[in-house]
gemmi code that builds the backbone of each chain (N, CA, C; Angstrom):
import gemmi

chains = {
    "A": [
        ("UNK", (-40.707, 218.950, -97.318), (-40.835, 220.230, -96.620), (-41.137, 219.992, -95.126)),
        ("UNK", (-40.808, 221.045, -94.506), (-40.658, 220.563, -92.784), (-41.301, 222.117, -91.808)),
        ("UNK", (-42.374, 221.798, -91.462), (-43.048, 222.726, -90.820), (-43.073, 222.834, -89.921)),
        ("UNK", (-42.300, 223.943, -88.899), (-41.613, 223.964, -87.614), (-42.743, 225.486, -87.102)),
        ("UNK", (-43.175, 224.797, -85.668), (-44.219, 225.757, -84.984), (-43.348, 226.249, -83.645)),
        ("UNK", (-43.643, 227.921, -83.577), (-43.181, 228.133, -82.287), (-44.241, 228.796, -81.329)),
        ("UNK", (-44.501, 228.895, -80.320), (-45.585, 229.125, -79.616), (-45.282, 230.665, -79.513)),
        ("UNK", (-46.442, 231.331, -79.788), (-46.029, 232.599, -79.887), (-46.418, 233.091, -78.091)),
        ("UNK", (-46.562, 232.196, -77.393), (-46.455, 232.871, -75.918), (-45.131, 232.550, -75.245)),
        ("UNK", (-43.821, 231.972, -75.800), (-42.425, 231.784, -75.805), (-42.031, 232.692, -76.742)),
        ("UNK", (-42.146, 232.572, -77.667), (-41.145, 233.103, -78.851), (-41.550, 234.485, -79.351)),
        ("UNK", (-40.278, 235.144, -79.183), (-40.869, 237.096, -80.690), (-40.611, 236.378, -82.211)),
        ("UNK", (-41.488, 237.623, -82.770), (-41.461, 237.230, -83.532), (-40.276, 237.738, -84.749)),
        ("UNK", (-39.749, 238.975, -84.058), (-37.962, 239.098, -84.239), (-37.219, 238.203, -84.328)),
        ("UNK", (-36.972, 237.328, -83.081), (-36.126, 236.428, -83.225), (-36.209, 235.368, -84.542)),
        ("UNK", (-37.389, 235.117, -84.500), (-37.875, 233.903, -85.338), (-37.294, 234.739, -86.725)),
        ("UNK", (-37.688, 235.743, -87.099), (-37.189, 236.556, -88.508), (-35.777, 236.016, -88.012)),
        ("UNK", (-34.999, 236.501, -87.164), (-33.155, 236.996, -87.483), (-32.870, 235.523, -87.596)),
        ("UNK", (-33.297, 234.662, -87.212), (-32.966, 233.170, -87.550), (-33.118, 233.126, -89.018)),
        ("UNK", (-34.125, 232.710, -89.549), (-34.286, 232.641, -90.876), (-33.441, 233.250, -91.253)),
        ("UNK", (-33.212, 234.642, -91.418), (-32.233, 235.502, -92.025), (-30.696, 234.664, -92.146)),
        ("UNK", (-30.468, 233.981, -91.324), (-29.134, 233.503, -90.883), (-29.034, 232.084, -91.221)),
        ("UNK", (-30.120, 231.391, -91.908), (-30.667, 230.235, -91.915), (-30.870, 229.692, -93.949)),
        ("UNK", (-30.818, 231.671, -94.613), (-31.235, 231.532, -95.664), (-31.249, 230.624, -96.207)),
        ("UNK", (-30.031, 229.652, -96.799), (-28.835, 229.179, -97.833), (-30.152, 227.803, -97.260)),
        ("UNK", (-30.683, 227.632, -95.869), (-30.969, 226.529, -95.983), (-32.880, 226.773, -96.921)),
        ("UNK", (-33.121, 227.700, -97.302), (-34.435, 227.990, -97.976), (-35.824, 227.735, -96.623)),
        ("UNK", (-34.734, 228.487, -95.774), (-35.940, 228.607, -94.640), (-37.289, 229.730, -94.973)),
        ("UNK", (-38.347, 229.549, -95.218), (-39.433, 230.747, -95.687), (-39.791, 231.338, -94.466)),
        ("UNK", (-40.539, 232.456, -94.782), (-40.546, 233.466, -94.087), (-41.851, 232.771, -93.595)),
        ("UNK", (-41.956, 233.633, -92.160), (-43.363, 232.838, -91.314), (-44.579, 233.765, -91.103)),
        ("UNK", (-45.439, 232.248, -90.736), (-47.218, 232.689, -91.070), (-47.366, 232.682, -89.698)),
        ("UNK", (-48.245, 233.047, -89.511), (-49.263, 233.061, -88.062), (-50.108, 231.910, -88.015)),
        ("UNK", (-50.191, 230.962, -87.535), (-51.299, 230.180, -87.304), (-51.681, 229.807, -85.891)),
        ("UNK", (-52.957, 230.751, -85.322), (-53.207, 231.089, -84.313), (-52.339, 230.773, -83.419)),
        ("UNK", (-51.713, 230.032, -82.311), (-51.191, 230.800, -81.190), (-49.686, 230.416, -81.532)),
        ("UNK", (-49.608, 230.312, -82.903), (-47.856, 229.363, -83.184), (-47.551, 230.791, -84.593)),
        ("UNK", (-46.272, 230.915, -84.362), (-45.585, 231.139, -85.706), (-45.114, 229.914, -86.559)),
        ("UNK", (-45.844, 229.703, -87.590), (-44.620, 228.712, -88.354), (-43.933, 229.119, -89.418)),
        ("UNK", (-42.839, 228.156, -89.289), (-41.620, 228.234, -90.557), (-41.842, 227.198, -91.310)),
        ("UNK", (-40.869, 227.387, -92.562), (-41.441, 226.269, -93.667), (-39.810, 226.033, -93.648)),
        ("UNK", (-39.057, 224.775, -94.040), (-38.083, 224.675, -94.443), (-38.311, 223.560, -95.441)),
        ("UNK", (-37.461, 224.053, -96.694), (-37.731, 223.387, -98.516), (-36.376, 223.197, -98.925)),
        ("UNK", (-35.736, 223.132, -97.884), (-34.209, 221.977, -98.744), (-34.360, 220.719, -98.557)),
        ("UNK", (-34.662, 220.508, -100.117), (-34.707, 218.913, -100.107), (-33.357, 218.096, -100.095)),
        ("UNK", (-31.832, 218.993, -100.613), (-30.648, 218.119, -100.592), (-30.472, 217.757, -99.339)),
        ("UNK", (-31.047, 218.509, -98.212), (-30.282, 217.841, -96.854), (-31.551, 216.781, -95.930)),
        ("UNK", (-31.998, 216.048, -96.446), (-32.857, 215.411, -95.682), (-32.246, 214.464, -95.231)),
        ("UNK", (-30.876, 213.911, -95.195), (-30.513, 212.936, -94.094), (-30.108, 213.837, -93.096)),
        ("UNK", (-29.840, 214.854, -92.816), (-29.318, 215.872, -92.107), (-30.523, 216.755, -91.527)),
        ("UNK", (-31.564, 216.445, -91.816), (-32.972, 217.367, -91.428), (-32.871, 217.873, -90.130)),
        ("UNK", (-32.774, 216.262, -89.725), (-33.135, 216.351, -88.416), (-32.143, 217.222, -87.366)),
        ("UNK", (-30.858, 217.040, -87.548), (-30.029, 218.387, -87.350), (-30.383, 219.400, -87.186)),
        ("UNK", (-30.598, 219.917, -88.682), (-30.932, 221.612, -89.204), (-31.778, 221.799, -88.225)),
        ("UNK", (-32.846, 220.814, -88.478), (-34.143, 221.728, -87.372), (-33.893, 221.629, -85.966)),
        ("UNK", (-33.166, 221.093, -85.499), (-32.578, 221.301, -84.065), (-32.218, 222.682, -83.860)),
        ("UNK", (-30.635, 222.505, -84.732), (-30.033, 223.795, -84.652), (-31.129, 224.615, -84.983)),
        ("UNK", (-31.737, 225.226, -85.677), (-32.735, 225.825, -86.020), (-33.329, 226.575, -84.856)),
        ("UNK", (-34.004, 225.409, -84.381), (-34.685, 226.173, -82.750), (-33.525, 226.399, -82.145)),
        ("UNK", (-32.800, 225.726, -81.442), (-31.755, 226.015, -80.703), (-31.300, 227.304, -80.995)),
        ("UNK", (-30.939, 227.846, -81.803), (-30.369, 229.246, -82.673), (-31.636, 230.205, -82.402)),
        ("UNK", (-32.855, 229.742, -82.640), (-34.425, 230.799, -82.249), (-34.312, 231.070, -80.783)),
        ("UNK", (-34.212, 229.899, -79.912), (-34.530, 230.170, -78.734), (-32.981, 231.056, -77.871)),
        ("UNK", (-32.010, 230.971, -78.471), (-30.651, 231.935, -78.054), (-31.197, 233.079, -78.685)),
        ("UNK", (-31.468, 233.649, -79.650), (-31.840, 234.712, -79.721), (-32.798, 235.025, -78.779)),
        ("UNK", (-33.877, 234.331, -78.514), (-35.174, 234.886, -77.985), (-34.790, 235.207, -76.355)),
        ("UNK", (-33.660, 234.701, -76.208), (-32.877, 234.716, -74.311), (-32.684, 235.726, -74.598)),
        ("UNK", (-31.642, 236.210, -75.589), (-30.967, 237.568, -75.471), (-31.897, 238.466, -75.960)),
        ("UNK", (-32.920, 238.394, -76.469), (-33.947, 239.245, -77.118), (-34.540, 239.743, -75.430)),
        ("UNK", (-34.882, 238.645, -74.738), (-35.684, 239.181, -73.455), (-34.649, 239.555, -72.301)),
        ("UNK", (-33.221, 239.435, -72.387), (-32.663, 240.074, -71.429), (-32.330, 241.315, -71.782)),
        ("UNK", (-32.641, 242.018, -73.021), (-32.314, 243.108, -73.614), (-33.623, 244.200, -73.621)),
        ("UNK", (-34.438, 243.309, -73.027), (-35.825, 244.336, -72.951), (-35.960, 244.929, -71.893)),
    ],
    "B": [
        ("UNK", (-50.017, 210.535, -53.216), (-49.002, 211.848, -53.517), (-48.131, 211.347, -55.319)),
        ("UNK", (-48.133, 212.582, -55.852), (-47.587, 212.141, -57.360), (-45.990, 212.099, -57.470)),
        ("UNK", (-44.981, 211.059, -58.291), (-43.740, 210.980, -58.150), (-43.416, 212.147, -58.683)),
        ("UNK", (-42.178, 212.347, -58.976), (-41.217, 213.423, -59.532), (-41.682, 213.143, -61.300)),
        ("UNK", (-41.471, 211.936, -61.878), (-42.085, 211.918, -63.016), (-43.140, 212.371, -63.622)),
        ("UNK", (-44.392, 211.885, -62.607), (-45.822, 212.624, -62.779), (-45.785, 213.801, -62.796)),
        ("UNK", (-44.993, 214.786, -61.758), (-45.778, 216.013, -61.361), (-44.689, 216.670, -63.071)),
        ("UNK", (-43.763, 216.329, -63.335), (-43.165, 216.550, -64.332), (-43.731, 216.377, -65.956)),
        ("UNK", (-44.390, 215.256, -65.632), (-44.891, 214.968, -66.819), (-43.863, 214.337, -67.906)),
        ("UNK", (-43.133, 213.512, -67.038), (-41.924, 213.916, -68.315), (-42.063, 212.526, -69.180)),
        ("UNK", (-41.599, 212.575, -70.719), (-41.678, 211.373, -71.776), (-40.322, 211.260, -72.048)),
        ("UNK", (-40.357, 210.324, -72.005), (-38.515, 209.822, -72.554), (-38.727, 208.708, -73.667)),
        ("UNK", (-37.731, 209.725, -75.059), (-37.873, 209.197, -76.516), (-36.179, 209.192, -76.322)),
        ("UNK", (-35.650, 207.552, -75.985), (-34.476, 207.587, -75.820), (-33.894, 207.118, -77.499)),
        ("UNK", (-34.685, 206.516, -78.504), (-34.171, 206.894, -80.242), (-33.803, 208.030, -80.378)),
        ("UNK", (-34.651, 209.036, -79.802), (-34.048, 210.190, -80.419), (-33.420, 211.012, -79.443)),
        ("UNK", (-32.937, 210.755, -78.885), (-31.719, 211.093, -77.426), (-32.813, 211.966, -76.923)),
        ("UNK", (-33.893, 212.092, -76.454), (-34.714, 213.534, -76.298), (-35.698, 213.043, -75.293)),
        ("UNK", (-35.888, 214.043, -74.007), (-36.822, 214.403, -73.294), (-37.533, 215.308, -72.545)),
        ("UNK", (-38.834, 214.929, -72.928), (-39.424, 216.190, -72.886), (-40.729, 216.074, -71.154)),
        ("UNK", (-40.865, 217.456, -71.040), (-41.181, 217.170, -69.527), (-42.219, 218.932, -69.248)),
        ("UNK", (-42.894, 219.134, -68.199), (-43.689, 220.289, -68.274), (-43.124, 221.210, -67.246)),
        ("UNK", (-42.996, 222.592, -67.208), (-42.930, 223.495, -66.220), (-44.349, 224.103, -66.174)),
        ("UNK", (-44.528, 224.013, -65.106), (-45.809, 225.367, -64.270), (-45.480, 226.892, -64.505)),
        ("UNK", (-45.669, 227.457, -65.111), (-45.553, 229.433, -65.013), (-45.872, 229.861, -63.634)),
        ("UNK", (-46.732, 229.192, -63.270), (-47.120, 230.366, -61.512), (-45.711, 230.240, -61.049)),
        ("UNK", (-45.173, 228.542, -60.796), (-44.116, 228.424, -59.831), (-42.863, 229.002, -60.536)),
        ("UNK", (-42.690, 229.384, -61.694), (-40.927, 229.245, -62.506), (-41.525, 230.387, -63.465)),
        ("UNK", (-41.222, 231.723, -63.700), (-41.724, 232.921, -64.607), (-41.183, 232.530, -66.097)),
        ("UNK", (-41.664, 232.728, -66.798), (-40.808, 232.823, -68.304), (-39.417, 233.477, -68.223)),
        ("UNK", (-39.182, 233.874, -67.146), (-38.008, 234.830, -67.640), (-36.833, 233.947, -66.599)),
        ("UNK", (-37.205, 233.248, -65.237), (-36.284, 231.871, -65.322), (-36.236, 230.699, -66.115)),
        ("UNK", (-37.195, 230.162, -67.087), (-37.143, 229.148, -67.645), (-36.015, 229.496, -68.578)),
        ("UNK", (-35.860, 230.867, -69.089), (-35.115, 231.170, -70.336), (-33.763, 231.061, -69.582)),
        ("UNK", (-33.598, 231.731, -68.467), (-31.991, 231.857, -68.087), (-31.702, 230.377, -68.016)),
        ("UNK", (-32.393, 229.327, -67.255), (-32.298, 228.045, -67.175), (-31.672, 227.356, -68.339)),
        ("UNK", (-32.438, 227.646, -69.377), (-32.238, 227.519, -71.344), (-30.861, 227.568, -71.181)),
        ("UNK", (-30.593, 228.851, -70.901), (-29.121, 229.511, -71.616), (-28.198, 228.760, -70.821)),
        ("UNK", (-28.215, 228.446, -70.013), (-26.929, 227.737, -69.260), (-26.511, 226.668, -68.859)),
        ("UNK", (-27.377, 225.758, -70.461), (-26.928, 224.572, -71.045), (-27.454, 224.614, -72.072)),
        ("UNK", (-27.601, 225.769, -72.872), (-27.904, 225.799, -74.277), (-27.210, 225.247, -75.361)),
        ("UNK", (-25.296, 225.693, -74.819), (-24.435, 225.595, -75.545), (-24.029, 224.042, -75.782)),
        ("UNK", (-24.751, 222.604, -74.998), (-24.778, 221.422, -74.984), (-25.981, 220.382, -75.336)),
        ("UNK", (-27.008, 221.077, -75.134), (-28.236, 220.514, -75.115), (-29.038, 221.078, -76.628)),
        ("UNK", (-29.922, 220.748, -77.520), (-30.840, 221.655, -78.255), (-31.938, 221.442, -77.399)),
        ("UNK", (-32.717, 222.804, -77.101), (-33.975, 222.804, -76.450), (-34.964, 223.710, -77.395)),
        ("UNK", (-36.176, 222.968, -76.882), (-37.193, 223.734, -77.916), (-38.196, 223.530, -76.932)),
        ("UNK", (-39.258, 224.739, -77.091), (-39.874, 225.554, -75.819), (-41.345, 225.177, -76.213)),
        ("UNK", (-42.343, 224.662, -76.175), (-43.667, 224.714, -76.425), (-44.739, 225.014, -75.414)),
        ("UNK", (-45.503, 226.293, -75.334), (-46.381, 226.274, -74.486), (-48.244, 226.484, -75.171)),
        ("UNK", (-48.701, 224.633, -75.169), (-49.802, 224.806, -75.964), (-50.941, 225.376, -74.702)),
        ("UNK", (-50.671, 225.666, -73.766), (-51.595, 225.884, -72.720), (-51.060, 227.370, -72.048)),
        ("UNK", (-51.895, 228.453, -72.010), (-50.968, 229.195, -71.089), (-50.505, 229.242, -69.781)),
        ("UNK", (-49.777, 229.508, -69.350), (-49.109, 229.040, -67.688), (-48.278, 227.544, -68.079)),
        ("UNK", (-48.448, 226.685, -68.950), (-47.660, 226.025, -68.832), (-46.682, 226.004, -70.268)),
        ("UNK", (-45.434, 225.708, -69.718), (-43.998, 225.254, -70.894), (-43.556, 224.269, -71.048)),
        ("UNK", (-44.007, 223.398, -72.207), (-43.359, 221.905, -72.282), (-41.650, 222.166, -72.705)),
        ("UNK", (-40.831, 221.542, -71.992), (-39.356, 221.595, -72.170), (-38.948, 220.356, -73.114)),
        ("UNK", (-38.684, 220.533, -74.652), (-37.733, 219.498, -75.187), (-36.303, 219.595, -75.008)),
        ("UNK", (-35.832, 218.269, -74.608), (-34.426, 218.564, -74.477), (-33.605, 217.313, -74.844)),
        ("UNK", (-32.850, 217.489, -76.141), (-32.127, 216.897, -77.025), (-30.790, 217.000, -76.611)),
        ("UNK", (-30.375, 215.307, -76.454), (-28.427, 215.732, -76.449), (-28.329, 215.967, -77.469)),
        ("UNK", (-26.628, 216.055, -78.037), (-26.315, 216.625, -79.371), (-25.518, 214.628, -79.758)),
        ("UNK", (-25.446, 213.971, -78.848), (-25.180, 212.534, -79.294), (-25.858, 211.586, -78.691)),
        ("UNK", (-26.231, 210.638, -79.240), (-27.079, 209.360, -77.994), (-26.180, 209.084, -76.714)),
        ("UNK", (-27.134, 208.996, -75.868), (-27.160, 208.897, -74.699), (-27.920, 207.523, -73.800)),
        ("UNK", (-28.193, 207.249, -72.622), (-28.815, 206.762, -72.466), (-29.704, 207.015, -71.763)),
        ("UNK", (-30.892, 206.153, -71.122), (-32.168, 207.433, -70.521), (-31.805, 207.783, -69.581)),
        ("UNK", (-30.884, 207.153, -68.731), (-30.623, 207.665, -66.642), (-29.788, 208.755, -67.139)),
        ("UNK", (-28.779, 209.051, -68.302), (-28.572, 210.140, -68.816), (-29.495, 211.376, -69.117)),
        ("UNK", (-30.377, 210.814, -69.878), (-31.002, 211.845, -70.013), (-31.691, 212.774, -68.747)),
        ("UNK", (-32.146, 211.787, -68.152), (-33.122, 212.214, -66.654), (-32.080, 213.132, -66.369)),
        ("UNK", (-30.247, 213.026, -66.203), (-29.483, 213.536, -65.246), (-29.689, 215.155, -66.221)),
        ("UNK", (-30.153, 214.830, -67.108), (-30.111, 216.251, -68.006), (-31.100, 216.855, -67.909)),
        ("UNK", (-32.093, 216.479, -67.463), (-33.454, 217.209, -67.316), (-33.082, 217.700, -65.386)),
        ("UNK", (-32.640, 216.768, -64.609), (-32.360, 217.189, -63.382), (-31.604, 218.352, -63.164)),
        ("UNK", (-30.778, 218.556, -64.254), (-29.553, 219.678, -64.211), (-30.510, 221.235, -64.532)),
        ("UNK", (-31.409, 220.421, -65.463), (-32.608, 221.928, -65.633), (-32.995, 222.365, -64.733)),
        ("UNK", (-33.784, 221.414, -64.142), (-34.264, 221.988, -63.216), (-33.803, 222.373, -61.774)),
        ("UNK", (-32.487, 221.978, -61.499), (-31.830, 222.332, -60.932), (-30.968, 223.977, -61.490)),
        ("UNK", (-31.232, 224.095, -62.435), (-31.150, 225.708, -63.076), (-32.039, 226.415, -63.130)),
        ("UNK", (-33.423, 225.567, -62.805), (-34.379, 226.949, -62.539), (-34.518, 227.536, -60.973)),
        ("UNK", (-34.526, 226.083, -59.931), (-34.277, 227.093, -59.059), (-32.472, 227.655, -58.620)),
        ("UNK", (-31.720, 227.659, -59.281), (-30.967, 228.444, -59.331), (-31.216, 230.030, -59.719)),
        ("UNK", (-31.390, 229.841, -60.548), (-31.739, 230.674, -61.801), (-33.062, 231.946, -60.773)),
        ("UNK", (-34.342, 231.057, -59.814), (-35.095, 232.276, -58.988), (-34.418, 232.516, -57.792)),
        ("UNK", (-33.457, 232.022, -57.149), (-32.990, 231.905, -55.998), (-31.823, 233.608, -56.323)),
        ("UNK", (-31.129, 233.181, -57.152), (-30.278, 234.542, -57.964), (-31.364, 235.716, -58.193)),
        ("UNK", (-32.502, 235.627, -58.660), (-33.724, 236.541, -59.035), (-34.303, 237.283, -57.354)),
        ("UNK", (-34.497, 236.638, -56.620), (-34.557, 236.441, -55.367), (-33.772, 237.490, -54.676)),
        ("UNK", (-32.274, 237.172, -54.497), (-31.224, 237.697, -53.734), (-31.000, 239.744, -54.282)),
        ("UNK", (-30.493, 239.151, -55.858), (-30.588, 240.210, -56.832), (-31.675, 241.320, -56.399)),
        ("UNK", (-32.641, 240.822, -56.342), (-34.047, 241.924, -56.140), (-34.046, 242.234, -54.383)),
        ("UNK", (-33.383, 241.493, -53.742), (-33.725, 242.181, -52.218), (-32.412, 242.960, -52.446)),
        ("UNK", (-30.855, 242.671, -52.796), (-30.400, 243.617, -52.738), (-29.831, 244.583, -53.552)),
        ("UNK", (-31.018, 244.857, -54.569), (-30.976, 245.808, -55.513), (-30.861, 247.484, -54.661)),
        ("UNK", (-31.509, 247.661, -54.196), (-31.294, 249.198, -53.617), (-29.834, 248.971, -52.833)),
        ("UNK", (-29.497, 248.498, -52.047), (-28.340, 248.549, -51.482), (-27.119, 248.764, -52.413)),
        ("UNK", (-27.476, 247.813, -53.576), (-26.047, 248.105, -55.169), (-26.474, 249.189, -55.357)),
        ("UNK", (-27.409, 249.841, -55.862), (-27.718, 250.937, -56.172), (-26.696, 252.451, -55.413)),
        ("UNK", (-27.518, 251.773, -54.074), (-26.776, 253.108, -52.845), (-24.724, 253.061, -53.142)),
        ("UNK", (-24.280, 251.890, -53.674), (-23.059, 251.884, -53.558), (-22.513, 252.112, -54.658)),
        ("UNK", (-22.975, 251.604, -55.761), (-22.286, 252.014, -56.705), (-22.717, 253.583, -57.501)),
        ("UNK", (-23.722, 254.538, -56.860), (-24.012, 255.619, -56.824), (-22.872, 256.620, -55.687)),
        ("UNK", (-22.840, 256.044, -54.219), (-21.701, 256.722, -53.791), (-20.663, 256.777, -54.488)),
        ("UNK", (-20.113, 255.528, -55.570), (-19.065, 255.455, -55.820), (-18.746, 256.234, -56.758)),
        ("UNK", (-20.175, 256.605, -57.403), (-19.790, 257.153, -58.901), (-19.824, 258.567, -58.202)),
        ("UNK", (-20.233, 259.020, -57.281), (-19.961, 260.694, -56.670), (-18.648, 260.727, -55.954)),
        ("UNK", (-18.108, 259.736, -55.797), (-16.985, 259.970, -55.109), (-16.228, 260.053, -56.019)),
        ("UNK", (-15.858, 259.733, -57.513), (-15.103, 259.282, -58.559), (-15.384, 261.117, -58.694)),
        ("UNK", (-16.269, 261.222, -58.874), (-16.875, 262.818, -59.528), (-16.521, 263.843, -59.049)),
        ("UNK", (-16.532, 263.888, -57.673), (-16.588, 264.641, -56.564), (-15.059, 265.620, -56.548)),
        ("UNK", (-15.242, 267.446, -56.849), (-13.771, 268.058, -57.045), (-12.838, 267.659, -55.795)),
        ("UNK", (-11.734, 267.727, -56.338), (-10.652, 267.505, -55.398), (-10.460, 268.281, -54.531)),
        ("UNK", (-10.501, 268.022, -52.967), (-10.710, 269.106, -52.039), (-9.077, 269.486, -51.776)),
        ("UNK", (-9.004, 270.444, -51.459), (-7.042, 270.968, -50.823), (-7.321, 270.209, -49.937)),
        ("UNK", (-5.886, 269.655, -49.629), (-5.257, 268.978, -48.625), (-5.090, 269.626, -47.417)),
        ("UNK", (-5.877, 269.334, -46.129), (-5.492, 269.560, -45.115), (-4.023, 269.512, -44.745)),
        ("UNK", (-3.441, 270.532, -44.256), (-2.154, 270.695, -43.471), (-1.594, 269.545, -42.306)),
        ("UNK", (-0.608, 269.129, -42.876), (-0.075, 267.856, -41.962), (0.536, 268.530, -40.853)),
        ("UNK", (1.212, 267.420, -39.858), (1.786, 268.080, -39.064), (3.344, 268.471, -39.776)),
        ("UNK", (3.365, 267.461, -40.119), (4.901, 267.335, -40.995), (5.112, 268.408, -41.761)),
        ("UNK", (4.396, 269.435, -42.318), (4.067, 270.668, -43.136), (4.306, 271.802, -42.043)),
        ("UNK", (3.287, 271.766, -40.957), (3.808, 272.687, -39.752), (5.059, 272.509, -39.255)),
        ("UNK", (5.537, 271.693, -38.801), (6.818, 271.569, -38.624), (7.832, 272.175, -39.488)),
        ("UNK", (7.771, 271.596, -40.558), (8.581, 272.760, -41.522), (8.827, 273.915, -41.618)),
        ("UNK", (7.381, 274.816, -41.641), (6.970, 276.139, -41.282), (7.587, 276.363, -40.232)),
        ("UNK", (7.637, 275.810, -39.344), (7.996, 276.645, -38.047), (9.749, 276.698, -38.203)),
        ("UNK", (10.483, 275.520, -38.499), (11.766, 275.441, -38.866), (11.904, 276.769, -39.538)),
        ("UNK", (11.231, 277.063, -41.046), (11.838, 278.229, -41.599), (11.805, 279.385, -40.834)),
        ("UNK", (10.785, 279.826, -40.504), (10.208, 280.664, -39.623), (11.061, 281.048, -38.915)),
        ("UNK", (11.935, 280.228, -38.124), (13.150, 280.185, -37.309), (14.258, 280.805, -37.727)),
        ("UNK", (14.402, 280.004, -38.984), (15.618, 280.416, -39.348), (15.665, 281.750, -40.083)),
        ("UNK", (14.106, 282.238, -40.577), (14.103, 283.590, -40.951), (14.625, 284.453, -39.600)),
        ("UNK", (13.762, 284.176, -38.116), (14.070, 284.988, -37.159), (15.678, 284.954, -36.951)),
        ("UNK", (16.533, 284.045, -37.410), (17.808, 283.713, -36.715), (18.212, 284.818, -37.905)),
        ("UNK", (18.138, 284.983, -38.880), (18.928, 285.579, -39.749), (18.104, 287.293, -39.904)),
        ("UNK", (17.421, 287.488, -39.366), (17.365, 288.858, -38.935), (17.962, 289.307, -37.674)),
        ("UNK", (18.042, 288.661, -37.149), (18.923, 288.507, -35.972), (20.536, 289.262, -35.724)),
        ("UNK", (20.535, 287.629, -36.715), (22.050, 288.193, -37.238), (22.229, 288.926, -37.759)),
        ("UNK", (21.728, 289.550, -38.885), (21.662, 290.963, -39.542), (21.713, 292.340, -38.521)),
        ("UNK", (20.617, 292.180, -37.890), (20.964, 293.358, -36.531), (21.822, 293.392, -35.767)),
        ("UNK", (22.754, 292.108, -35.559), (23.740, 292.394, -34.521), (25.104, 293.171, -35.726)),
        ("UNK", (25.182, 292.406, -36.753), (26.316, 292.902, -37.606), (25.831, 294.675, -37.441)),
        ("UNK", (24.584, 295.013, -38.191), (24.399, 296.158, -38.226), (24.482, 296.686, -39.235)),
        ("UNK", (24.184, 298.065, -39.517), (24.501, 298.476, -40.964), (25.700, 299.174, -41.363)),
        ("UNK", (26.565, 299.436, -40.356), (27.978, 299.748, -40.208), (28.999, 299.150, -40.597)),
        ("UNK", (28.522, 297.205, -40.489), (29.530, 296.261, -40.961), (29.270, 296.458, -43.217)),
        ("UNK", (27.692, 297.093, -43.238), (27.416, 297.166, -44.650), (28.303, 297.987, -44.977)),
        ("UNK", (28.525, 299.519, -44.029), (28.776, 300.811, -45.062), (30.263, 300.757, -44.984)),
        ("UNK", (31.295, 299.915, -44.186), (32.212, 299.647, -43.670), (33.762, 299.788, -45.020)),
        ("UNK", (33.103, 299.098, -46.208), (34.165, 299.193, -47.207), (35.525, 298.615, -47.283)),
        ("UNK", (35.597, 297.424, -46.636), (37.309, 297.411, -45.944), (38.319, 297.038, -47.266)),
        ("UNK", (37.612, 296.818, -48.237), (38.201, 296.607, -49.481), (38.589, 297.836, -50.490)),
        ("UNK", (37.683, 298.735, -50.300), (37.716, 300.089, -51.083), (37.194, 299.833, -52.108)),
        ("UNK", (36.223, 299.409, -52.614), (35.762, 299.316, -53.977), (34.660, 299.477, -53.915)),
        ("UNK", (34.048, 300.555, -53.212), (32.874, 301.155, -53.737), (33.085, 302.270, -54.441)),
        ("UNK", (32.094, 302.938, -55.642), (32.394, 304.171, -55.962), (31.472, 305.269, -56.019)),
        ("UNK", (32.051, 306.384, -56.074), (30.888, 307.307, -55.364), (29.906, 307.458, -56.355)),
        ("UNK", (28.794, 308.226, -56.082), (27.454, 308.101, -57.218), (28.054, 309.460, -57.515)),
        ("UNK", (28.057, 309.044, -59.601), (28.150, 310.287, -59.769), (27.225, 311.603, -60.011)),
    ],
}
model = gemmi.Model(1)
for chain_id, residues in chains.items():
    chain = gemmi.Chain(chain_id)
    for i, (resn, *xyz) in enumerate(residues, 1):
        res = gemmi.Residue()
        res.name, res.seqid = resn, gemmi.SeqId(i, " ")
        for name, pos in zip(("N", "CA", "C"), xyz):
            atom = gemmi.Atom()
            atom.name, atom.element = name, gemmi.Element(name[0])
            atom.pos, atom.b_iso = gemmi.Position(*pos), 0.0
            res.add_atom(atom)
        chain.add_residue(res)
    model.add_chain(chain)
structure = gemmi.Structure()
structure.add_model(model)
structure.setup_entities()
């Protein structure tokens, strides 16, 4: 399992949802608060030579939303 | 005085093609670091951490190995997009009222009813031509007279019965 933190003084916490949403198939869980971070849980164990990927793309995909999230405000 | 590295802070993890480095908030707003993001998003993965407030640690991952004077040239290109990125913020905001004033005339001028056309000369001219030729042909009418009307030289009028 792979526990990915985003600083909640960068990141909404919209974006971080519409990712996951888009992320399902990979058994991304829905996120906790732990004081100044949102984290995600990701529990696909078939792709662990590929982890390191996913969770790239992952943020990469959070933080494009979170651009267009704040040029839309 | 501190190098470009120091005041950057920057770590270079060239295994994992990735380096990571600090922005200041007073000098660079959250809202250039992000445009900065976007306009090498589509090449780079970046991931944003700010464990301090006012400051943003920048990770920045190629998408294939690289080497480190590579990488640096990729962190240089950032930051060479942020002050892009306030310099545009900058310009934009001094000449925001001026776009405003123009593309507001423009949209009243688009709006604005269609006024009648002032009279050309080319229009007067005309006028006066007909005008003329109305006077020429009353003219002529009075000299014929109404005698050449009641005149008949054919005989085929008939009387009212």
């Amino acid at each position: 399992m792979v526990r990915i933190n985003f600083s909640q003084n960068v990141y909404a916490k919209e974006t971080i949802q519409s990712a996951i949403k888009e992320f399902k198939d990979l058994r991304m869980r829905s996120i906790l608060s732990r004081g100044r971070y949102y984290q995600v849980e990701m529990t696909h164990e078939d792709q662990v030579e590929n982890r390191d990927h996913i969770v790239s793309e992952f943020k990469n995909y959070v933080l494009y939303l979170n651009i267009i999230h704040a040029a839309n405000r | 005085m501190k190098t470009f590295k120091e005041s950057t802070k920057t770590r270079l993890n060239p295994e994992a093609s990735e380096i990571v480095f600090s922005i200041d908030l007073k000098i660079y707003l959250k809202d250039i670091v992000l445009k900065a993001c976007y306009a090498i998003i589509d090449r780079v993965y970046i991931f944003l951490d700010s464990p301090f407030r006012g400051k943003v640690d920048v990770y920045l991952k190629t998408k294939r190995k690289v080497t480190p004077k590579q990488l640096e040239n990729v962190r240089d290109e950032f930051l060479n997009g942020l002050v892009n990125a306030s310099i545009r913020k900058a310009v934009s905001r001094k000449n925001q009222k001026m776009v405003e004033r123009i593309v507001g005339g423009a949209i009243n001028a688009a709006l604005a009813k269609p006024q009648p056309h002032p009279r050309s000369c080319g229009d007067d001219e005309d006028i006066e031509k007909i005008e003329r030729e109305i006077e020429a042909l009353k003219k002529e009418l009075e000299d014929s007279g109404e005698s050449a009307y009641g005149k008949d030289p054919l005989g085929i009028r008939k009387p009212a019965a």
